[in-house]
FIZADO-638955 format. One record per residue (C-alpha): x, y, z; residue in three letters. Coordinates in steps of 0.2 Angstrom, whole numbers, padded with zeros to 4 digits, always signed. Each point is the difference from the previous one (the first is absolute). Layout:
XYZALA
...
END
This chain:
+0545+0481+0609UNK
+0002-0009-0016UNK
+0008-0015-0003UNK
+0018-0005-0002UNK
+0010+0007-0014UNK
+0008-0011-0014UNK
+0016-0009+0002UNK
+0016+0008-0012UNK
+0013+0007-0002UNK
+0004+0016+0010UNK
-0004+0019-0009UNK
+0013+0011-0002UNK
+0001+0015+0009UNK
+0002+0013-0014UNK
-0018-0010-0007UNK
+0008-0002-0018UNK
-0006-0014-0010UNK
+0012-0015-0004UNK
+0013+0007-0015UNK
-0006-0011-0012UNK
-0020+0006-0001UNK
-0007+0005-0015UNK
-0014+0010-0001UNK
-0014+0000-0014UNK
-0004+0020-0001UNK
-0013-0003-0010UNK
-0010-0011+0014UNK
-0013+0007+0010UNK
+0006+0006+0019UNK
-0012+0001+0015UNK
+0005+0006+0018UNK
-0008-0008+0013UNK
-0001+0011+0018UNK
-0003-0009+0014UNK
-0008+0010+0016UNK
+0002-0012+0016UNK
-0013+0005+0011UNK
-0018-0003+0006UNK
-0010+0004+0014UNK
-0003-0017+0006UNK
+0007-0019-0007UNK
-0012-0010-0009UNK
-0001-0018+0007UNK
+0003-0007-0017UNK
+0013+0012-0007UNK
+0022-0004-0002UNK
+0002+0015-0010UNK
+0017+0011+0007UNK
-0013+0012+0010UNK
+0002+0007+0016UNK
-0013+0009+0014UNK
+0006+0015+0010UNK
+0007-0013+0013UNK
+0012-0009-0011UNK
+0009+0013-0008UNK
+0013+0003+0013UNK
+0010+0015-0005UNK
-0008+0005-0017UNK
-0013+0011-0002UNK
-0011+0003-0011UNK
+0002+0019-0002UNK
+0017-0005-0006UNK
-0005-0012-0015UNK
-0002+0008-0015UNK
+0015+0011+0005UNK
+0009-0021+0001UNK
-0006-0005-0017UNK
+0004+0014-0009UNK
+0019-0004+0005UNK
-0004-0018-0009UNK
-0007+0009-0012UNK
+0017+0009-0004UNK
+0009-0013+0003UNK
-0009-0012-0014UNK
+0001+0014-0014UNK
+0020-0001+0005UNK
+0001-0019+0000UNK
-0009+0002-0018UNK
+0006+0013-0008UNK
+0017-0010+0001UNK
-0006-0014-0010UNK
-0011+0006-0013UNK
-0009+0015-0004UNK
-0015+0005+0010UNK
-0015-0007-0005UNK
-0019+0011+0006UNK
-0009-0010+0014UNK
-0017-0007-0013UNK
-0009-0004+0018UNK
+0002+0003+0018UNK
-0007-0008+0013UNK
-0003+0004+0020UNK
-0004-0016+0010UNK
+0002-0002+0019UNK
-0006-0001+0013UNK
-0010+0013-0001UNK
+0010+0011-0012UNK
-0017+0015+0004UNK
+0006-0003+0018UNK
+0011+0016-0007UNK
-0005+0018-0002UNK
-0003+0001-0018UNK
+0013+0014-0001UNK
+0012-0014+0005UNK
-0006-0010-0014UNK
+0001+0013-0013UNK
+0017+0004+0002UNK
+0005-0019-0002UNK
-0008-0001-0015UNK
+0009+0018-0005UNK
+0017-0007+0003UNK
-0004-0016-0010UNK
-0004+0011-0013UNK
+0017+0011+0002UNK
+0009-0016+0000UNK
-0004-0008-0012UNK
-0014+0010-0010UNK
-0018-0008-0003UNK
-0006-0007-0018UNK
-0015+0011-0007UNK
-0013-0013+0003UNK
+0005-0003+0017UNK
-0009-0012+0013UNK
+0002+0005+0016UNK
-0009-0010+0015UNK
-0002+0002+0018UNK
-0008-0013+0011UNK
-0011+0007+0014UNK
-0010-0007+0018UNK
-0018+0009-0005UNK
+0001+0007+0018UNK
+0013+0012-0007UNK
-0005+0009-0016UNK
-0009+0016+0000UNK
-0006+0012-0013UNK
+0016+0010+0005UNK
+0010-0014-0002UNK
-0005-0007-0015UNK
+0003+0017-0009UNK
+0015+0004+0006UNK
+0006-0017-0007UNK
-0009+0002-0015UNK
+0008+0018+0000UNK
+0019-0009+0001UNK
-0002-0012-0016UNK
-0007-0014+0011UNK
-0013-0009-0014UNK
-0006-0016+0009UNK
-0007-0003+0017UNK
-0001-0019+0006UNK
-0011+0000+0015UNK
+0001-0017+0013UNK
-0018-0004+0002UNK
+0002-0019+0004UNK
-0016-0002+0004UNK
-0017+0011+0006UNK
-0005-0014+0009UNK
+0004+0003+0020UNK
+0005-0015+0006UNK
+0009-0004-0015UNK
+0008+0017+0002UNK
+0004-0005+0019UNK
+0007-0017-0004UNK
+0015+0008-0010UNK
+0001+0013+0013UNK
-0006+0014-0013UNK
-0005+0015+0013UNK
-0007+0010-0014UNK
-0016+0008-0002UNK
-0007-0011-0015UNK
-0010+0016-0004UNK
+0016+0012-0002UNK
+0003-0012-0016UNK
-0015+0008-0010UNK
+0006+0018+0009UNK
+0018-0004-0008UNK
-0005-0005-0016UNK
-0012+0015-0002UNK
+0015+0012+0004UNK
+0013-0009-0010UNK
-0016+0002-0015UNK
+0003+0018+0004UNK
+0017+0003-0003UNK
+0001-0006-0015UNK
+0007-0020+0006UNK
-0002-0018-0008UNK
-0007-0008+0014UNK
+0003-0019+0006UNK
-0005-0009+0014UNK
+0007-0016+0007UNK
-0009-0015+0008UNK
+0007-0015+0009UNK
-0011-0015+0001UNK
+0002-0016+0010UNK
+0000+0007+0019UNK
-0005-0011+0015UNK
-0018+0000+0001UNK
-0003+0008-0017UNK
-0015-0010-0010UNK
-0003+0001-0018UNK
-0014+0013+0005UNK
+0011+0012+0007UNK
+0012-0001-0014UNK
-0014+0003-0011UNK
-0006+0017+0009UNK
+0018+0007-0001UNK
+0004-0005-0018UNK
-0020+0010-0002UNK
+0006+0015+0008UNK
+0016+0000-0009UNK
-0008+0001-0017UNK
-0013+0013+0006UNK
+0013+0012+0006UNK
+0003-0001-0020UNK
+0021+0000+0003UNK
+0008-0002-0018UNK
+0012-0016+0009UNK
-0003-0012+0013UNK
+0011-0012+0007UNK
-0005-0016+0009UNK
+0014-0011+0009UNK
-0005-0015+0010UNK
+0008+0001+0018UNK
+0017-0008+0002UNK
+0008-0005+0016UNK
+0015+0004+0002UNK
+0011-0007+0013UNK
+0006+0011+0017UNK
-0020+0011-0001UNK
-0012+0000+0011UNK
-0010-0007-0010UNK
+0012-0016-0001UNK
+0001-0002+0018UNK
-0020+0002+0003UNK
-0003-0014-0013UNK
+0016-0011+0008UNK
-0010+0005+0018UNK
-0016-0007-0011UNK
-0009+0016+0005UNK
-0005+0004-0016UNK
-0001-0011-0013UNK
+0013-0003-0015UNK
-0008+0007-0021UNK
-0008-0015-0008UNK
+0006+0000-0016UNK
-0015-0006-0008UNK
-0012+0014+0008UNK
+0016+0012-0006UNK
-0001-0010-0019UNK
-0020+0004+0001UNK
+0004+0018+0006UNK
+0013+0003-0015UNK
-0015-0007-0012UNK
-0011+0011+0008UNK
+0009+0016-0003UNK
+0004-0004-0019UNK
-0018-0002-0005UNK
-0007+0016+0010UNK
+0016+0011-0005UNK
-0003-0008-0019UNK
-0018+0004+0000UNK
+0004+0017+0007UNK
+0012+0007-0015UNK
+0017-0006+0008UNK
+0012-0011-0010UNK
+0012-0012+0008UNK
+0020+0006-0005UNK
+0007-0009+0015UNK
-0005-0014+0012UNK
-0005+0012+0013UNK
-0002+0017-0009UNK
-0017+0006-0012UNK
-0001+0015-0007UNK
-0011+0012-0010UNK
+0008-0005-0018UNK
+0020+0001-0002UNK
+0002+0020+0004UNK
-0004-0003+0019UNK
+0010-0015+0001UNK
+0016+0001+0013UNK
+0016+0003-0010UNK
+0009+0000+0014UNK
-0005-0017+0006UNK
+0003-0006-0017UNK
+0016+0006+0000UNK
+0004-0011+0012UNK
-0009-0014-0009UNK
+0011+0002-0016UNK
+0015+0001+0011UNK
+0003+0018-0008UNK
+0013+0010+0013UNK
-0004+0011+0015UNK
+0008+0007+0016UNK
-0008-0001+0015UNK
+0002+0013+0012UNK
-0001-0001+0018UNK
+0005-0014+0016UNK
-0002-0018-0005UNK
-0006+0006-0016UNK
+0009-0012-0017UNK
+0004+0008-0017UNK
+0004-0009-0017UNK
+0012+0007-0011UNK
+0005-0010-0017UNK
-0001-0017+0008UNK
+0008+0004+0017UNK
-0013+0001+0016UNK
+0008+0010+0016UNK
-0010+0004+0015UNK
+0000+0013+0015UNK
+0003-0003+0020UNK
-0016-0002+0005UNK
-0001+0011+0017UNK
-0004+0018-0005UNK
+0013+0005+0014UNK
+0012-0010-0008UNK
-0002+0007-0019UNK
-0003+0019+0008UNK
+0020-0004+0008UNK
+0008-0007-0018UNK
-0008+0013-0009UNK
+0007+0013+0013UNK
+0018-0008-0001UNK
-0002+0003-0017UNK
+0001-0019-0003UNK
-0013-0010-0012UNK
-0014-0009+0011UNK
+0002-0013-0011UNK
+0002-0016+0012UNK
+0003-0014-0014UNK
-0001-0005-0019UNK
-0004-0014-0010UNK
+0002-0005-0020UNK
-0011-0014-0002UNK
+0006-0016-0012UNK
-0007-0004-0015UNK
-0012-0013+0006UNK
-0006+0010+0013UNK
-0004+0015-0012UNK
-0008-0013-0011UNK
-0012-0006+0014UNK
-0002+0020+0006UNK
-0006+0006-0015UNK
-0015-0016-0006UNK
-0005+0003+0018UNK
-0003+0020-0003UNK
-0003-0002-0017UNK
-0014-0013-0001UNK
-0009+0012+0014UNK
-0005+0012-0011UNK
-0013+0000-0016UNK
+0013+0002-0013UNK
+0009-0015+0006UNK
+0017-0005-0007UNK
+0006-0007-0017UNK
-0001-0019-0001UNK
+0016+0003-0010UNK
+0008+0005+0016UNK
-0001-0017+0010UNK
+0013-0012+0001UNK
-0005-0016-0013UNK
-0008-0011+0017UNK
-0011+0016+0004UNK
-0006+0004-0018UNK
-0004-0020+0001UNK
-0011+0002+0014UNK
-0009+0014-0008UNK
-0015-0013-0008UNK
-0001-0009+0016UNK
-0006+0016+0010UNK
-0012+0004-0015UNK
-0008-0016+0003UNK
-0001+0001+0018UNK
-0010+0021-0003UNK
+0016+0010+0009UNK
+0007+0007-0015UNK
-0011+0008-0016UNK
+0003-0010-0016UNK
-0003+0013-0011UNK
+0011+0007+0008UNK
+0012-0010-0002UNK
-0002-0002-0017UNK
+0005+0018-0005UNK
+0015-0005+0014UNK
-0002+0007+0016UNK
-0003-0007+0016UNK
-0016+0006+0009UNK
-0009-0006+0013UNK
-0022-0005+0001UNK
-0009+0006+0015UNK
+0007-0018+0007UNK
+0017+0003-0004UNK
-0001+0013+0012UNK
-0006-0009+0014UNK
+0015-0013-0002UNK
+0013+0013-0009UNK
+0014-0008+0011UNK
-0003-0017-0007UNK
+0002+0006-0019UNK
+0016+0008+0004UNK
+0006-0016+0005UNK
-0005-0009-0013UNK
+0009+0013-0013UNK
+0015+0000+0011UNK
+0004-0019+0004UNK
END
């Protein structure tokens, strides 16, 4: 059910933001809406998420009805500081946010839009379990402004599939892509690579069908273990074996030369996508560190450099929310060092990279050291940004250590 929340101060209960906030109006704002539930728990996931069987006194009927008091509740909190900015992406994760009857979904988005109005140009995503997307529901998605499907593939290979506890049918994939096509949808799929028992083989047969289904975004994460999962307990148990981080490294290879070869360009360490237009501006949000609100339990927002996050139990939330209370369960305003360290480590993830001129003396020093060793591109750094090689990638956490001690 997600791992602990961050330790801070307590939330209010009214939800307003500390008095002394000031908001840049000109920046871009994305909402984030978080849908908590799935059919079954994957082995490997710590996402907030619950099955049928967890949710204990909320139901899912009720949800978007829940949110949209959040919803209401945010525009208030934001109105009182700064004039009301229109949403430039919004972005339905889970769970399983197609768990939902599109209708449900529809009107979320429609009270996002009441709230705080959409830009124009607006990017608007919804993740989806293939198992769940029909002709019908694609087009009434695509019908409510919805412009981007992301559909978790993981992988078509069927142990692989089983390892992570993935019960769908790796031929829906092709079936929801197909309909998305229809209705009018940017279509990405998502892989994760590194599973017990997964060869170098395997992965290459996913990433093959991946690129044949012809999506205009693929992402490719290698599996994390995360403490308190099955998974977790089933490597501790040594019933399954732990990722080899050297098959993972030969994995990540891998997918960079076949995506490369297929048309997709690399614009974060884990992301590719059929030139700039299709890449997630959502995701990059986050990246640059630009503001959102998230919507939803457990879900964590960002407003003008202070991070708040919700109860986590979608019971609990439903209750603040009908008190009339924020959900909010705590706050944070992170130092200056810690902002520093944040934002190399966001910001050297993605192609454009960060300003050399924006590191502290000892980190702009070991900028020629990381040349030499092929993690950051000299020319790059020349013209002064920071941007990592294809082996910078593999070893990203060890550059932003040596341009932040």
């Amino acid at each position: 059910m997600g791992s602990a929340l961050p330790l801070g101060e307590p939330a209010p209960a009214d939800g307003m933001l500390p008095d002394d906030v000031r908001i840049d109006t000109s920046a871009d704002f994305g909402v984030y809406l978080h849908v908590p539930f799935c059919r079954v728990r994957c082995g490997y996931c710590d996402f907030n998420t619950y099955t049928a069987t967890e949710l204990r006194g909320a139901k899912q009927e009720e949800y978007a009805d829940t949110l949209l008091r959040e919803v209401s509740l945010a525009r208030d909190v934001l109105a009182a500081t700064a004039p009301l900015r229109p949403a430039s992406t919004v972005f339905f994760g889970g769970g399983t946010p197609t768990l939902l009857p599109a209708g449900d979904l529809a009107r979320m988005l429609d009270g996002t839009r009441g709230a705080f109005g959409l830009t124009a140009d607006a990017e608007i995503t919804i993740e989806a379990n293939p198992d769940t997307v029909t002709d019908a529901v694609a087009a009434e998605l695509g019908a409510s402004g919805v412009t981007r499907l992301s559909i978790g593939m993981q992988s078509t290979v069927p142990h692989v599939l089983a390892a992570l506890d993935r019960t769908h049918e790796p031929a829906n994939v092709a079936t929801a892509v197909a309909a998305a096509r229809r209705a009018g949808l940017d279509v990405s799929v998502d892989l994760i690579y590194g599973a017990p028992g997964e060869s170098l083989d395997d992965w290459r047969r996913s990433l093959e069908v991946a690129v044949g289904l012809e999506p205009d975004h693929i992402s490719a994460y290698a599996l994390i273990i995360e403490d308190g999962t099955k998974l977790a307990r089933q490597i501790r148990r040594a019933e399954v074996p732990a990722p080899d981080d050297d098959l993972q490294a030969d994995m990540y290879e891998l997918a960079d030369q076949l995506l490369g070869a297929a048309g997709f360009d690399w614009y974060e360490v884990s992301n590719w996508s059929r030139g700039s237009e299709h890449r997630s501006r959502h995701n990059l949000a986050y990246w640059r560190g630009s503001d959102w609100w998230g919507f939803g339990p457990g879900a964590h927002s960002h407003i003008a450099g202070t991070r708040f996050w919700n109860v986590k139990h979608p019971a609990a939330y439903a209750q603040r929310l009908a008190a009339g209370e924020s959900p909010a369960a705590g706050r944070e305003r992170p130092d200056a060092a810690s902002r520093e360290l944040e934002e190399v480590l966001l910001r050297t993830r993605i192609r454009e990279g960060m300003p050399v001129s924006e590191l502290r003396m000892a980190g702009r020093h070991a900028v020629a050291a990381l040349i030499a060793d092929g993690l950051i591109d000299g020319g790059e750094a020349v013209r002064g940004r920071i941007v990592l090689t294809l082996r910078g990638r593999l070893l990203a956490d060890a550059v932003v250590r040596a341009l932040t001690t």
